[in-house]
Residue frames as qw, qx, qy, qz and C-alpha x, y, z in Angstrom:
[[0.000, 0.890, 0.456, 0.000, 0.00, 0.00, 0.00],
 [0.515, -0.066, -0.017, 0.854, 1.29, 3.51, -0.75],
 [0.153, 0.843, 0.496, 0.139, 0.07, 6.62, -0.19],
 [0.477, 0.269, 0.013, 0.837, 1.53, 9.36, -1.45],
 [0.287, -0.772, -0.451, 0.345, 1.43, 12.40, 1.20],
 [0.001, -0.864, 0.239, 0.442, 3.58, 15.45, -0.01],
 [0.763, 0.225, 0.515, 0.319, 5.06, 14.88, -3.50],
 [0.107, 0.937, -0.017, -0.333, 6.81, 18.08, -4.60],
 [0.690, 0.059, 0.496, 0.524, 8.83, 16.36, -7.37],
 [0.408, 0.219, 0.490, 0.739, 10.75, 19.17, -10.03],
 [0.081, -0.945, -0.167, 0.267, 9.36, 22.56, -8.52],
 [0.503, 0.162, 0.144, 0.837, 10.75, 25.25, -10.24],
 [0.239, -0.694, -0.146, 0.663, 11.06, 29.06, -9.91],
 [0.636, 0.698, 0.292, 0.150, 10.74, 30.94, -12.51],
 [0.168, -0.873, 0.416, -0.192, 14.03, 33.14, -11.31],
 [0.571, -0.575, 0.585, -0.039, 15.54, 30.06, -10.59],
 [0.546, 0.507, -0.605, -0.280, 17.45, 27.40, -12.94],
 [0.079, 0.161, -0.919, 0.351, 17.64, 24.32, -10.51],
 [0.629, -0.228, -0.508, -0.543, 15.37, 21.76, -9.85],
 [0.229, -0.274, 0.752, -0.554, 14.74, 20.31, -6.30],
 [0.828, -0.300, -0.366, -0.301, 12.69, 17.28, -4.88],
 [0.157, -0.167, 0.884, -0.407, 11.55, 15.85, -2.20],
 [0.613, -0.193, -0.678, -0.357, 9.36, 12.95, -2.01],
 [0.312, -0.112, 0.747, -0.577, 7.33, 11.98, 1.25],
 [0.654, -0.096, -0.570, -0.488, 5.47, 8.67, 1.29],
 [0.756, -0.171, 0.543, -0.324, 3.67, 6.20, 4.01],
 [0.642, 0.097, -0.754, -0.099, 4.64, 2.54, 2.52],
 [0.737, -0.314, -0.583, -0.132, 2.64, 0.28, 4.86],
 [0.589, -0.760, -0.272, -0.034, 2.66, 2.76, 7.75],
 [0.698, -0.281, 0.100, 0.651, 6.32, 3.79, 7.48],
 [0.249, 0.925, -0.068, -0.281, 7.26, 7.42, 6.65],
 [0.740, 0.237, 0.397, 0.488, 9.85, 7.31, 3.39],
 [0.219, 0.949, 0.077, -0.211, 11.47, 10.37, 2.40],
 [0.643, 0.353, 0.317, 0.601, 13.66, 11.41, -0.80],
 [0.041, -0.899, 0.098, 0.425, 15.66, 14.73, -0.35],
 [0.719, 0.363, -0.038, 0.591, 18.36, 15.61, -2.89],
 [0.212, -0.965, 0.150, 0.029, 20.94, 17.48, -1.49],
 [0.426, 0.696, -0.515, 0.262, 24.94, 17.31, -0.49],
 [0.797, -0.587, 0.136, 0.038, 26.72, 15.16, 2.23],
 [0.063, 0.846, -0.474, 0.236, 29.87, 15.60, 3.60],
 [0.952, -0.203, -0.195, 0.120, 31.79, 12.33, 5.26],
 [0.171, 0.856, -0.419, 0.250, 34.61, 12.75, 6.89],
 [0.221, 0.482, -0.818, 0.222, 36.78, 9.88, 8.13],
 [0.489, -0.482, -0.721, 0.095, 33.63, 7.30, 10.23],
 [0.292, -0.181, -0.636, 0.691, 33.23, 10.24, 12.15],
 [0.011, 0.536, 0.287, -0.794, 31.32, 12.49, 10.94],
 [0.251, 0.461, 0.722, 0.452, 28.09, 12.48, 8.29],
 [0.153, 0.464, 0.225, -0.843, 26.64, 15.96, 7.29],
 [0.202, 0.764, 0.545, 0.280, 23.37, 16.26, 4.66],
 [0.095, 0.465, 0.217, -0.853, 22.42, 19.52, 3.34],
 [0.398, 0.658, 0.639, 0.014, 19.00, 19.41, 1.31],
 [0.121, 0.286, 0.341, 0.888, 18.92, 21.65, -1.65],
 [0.446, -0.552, -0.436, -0.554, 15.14, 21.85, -0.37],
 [0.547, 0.041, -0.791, 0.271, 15.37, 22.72, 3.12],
 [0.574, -0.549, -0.064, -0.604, 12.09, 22.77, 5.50],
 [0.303, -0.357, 0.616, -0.633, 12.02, 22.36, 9.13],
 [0.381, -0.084, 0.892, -0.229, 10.98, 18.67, 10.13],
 [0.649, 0.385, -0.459, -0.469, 10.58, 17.31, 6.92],
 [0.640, 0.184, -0.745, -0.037, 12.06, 14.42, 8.03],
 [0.563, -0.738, -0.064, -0.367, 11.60, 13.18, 11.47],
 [0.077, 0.741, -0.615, 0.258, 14.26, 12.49, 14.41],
 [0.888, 0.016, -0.448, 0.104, 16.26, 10.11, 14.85],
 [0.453, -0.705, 0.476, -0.268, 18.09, 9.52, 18.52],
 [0.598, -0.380, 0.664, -0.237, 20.14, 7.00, 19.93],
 [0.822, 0.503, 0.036, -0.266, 20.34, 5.15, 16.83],
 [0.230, -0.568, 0.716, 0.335, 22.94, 2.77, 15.97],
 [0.763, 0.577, 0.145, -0.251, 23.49, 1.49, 12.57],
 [0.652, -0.100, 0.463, 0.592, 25.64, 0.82, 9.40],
 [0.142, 0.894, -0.113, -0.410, 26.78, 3.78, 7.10],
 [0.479, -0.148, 0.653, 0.567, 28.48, 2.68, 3.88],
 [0.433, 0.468, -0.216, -0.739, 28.70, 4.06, 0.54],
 [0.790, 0.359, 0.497, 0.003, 27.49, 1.43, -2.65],
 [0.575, -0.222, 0.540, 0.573, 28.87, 0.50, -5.55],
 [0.376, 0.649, 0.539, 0.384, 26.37, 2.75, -7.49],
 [0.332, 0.505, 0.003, 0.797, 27.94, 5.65, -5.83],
 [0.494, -0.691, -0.269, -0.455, 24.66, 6.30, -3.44],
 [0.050, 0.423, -0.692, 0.583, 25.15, 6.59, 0.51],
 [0.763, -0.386, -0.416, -0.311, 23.16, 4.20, 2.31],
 [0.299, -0.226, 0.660, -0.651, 22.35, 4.08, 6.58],
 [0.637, -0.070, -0.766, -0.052, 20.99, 0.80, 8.02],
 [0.299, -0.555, 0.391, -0.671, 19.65, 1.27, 11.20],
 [0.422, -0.047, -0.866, 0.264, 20.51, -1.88, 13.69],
 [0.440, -0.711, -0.184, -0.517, 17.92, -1.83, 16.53],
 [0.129, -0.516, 0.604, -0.594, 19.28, -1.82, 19.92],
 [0.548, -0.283, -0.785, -0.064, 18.61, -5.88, 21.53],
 [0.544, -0.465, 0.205, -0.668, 16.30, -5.65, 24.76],
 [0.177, -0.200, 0.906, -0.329, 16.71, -8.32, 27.48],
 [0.673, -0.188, -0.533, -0.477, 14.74, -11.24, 26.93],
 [0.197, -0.058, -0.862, 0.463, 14.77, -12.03, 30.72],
 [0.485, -0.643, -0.481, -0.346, 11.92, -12.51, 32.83],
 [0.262, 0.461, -0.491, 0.691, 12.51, -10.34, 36.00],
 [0.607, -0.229, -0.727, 0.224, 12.33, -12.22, 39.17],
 [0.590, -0.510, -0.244, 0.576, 13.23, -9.45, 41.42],
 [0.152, 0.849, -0.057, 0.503, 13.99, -5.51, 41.28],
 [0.750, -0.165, -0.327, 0.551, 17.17, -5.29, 43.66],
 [0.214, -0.851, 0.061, 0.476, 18.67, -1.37, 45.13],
 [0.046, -0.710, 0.502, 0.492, 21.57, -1.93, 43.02],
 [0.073, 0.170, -0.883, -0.431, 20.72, -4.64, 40.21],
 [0.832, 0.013, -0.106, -0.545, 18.02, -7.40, 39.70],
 [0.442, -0.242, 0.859, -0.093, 17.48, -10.98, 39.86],
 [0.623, 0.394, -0.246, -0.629, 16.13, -12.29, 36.41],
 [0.755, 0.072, 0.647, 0.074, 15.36, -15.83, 34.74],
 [0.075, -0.572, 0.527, 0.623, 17.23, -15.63, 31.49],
 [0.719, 0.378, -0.125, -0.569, 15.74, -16.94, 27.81],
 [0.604, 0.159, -0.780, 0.024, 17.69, -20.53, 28.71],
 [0.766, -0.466, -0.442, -0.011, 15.92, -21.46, 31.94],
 [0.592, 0.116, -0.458, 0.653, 19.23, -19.45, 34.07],
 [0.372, -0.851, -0.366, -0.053, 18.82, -17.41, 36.82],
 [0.529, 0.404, -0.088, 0.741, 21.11, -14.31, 36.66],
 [0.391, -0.779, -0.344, 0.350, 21.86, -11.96, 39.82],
 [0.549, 0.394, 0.076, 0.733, 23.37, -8.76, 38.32],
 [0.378, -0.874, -0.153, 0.264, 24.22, -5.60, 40.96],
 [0.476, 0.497, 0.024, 0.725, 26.06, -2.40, 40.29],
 [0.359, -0.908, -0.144, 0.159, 27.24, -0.58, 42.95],
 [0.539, 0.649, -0.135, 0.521, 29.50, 2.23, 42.26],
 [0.632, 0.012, -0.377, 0.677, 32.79, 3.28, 44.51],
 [0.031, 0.280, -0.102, 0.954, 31.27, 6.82, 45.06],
 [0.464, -0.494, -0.495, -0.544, 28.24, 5.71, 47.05],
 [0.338, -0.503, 0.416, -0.678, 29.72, 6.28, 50.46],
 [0.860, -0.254, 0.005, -0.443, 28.67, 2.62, 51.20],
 [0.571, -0.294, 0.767, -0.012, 30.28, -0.82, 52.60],
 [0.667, 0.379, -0.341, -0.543, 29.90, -2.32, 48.90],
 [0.181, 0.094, -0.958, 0.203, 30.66, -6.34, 50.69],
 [0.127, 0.171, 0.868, -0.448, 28.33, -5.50, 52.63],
 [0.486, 0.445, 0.154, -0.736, 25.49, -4.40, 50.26],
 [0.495, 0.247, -0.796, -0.245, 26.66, -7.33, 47.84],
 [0.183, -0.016, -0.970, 0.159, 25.81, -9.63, 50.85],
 [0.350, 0.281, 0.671, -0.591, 22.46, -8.35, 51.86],
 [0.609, 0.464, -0.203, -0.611, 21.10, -7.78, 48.08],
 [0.401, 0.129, -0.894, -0.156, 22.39, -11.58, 47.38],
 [0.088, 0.089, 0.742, -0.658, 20.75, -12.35, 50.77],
 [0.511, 0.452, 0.159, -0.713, 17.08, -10.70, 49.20],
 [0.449, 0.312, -0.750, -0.373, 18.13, -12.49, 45.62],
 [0.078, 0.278, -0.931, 0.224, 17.89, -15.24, 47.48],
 [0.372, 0.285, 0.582, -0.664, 14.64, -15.10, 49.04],
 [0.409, 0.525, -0.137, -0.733, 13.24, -14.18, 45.97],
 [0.431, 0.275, -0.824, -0.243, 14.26, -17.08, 43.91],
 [0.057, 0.010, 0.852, -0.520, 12.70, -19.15, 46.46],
 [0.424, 0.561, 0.520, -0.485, 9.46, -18.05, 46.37],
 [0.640, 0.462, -0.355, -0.501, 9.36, -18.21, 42.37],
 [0.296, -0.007, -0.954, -0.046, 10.58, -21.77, 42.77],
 [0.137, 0.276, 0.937, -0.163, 7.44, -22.15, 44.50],
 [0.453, 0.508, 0.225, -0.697, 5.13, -20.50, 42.80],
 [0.469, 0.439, -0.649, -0.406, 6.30, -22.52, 39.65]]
């Protein structure tokens, strides 16, 4: 399904000798957009665009977004966005400084982060949060 939402393909000016497009489509609920413009690359560090055509949130933002950036062998620049994996654990517990989860192979994983600057005994807050872990796991073995 496509429906075509803004489609300002090969405006011209009459004062002006350059053509511009952008294309904006929905393809099965997904926004799709086609700027022409310039990009700049500069050693993996650093990608800059600059639309020939360029309106305020045309395109929408992207955060936190990790991905693959390579040019093709037809010249084009092409981004791949990898999505970011999300714990398949089932959490058993919520801990002060970690959890106690049941992991997507049947394991049961005790994971606690306590940093040096909290002013705390960190033995002893490892032995009472294993102490609670403990409990905890218990009573989901019986409830299972």
């Amino acid at each position: 399904m496509i429906k075509d939402i803004n489609n300002n393909a090969n405006s011209t000016n009459a004062n002006s000798t350059s053509a511009n497009s952008t294309t904006n489509n929905q393809v099965n609920g997904c926004q799709h957009v086609q700027l022409g413009g310039i990009a700049f690359y500069d050693e993996s560090k650093y990608f800059l665009f600059s639309p020939d055509d360029s309106v305020p949130d045309k395109v929408q933002r992207m955060r936190r977004m990790h991905g693959v950036a390579q040019q093709m062998t037809d010249g084009t620049f092409d981004f791949v966005a990898q999505p970011r994996v999300r714990s398949q654990s089932q959490l058993i517990r919520k801990l002060a400084h970690g959890r106690v989860s049941k992991t997507k192979d049947g394991a049961i994983q005790l994971t606690l982060k306590i940093t040096a600057n909290e002013n705390i005994n960190i033995a002893q807050a490892i032995a009472v949060e294993s102490a609670e872990a403990t409990d905890a796991i218990v009573k989901y073995q019986l409830r299972r």
